[in-house]
C-alpha positions in Angstrom: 1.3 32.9 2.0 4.0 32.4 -0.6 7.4 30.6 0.7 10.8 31.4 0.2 12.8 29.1 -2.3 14.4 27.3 0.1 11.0 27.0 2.4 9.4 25.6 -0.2 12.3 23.2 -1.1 12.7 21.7 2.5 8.1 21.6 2.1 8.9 19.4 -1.0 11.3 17.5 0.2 9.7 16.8 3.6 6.2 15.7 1.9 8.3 13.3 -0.8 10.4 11.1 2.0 7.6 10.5 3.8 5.9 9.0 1.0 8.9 7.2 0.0 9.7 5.8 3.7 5.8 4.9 3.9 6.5 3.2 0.3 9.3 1.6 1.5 7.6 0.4 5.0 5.2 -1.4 2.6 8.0 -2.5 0.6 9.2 -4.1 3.7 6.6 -5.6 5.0 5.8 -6.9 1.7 2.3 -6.3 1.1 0.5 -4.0 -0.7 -1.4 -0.4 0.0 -4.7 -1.3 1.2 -7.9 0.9 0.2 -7.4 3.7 3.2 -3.7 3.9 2.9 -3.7 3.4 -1.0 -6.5 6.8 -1.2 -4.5 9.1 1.0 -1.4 8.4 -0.7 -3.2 9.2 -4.1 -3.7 12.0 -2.3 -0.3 13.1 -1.1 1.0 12.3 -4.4 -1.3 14.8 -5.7 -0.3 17.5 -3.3 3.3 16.8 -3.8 2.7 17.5 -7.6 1.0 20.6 -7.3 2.8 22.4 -4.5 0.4 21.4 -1.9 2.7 20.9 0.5 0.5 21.2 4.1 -2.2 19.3 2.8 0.5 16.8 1.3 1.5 16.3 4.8 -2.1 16.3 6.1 -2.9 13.4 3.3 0.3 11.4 4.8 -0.9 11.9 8.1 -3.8 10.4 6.5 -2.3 7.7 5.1 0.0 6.3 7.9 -3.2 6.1 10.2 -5.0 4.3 7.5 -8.4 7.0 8.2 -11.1 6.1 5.9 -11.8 7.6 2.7 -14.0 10.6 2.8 -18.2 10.2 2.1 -17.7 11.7 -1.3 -15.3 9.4 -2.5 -16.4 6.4 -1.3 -18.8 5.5 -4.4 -16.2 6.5 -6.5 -14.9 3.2 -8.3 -11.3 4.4 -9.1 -10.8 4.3 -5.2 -11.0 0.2 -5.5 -8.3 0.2 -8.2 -5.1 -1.0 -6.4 -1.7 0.0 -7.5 1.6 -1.8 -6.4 4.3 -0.5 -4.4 6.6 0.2 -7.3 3.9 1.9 -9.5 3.5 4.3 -6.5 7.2 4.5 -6.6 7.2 5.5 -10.7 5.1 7.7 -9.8 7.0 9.5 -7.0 10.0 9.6 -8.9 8.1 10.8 -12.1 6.6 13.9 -9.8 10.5 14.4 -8.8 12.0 14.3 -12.0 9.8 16.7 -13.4 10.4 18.7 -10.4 14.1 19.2 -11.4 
């Protein structure tokens, strides 16, 4: 089902402050994303990107709860690659920008 303009706006908008308040919760607590948290946010960041915006939401869910990675991307190495608060952050804003 296709949203309205301003559905899909208030979707978007939704899905990018709860990444940034999780971003900032880490921020805060002055630690980094640890494996779960890291792959679900990945994830939402993803989603966010591409318009996903329920399973952006469903990643976050995700993510705040620290559930494990799925079976099928356990093996996969780029999973153990950390990334910093503020690279996450970049990256958010990038997604935003290009948004308009």
């Amino acid at each position: 089902m296709a949203l309205n303009p301003t559905a899909r706006a208030t979707a978007h908008r939704n899905v990018a402050d709860r990444i940034d308040r999780f971003l900032n919760g880490l921020q805060g607590a002055r630690r980094l994303p640890n494996r779960r948290e890291l792959f679900w946010l990945r994830e939402a960041l993803v989603n966010l990107q591409e318009g996903q915006y329920p399973a952006g939401e469903e990643a976050m869910d995700k993510a705040e709860r620290a559930l494990p990675v799925p079976e099928h991307a356990v093996s996969d190495l780029s999973t153990n690659s950390g990334a910093t608060v503020e690279q996450l952050r970049a990256q958010l804003d990038q997604i935003m920008k290009a948004e308009g």
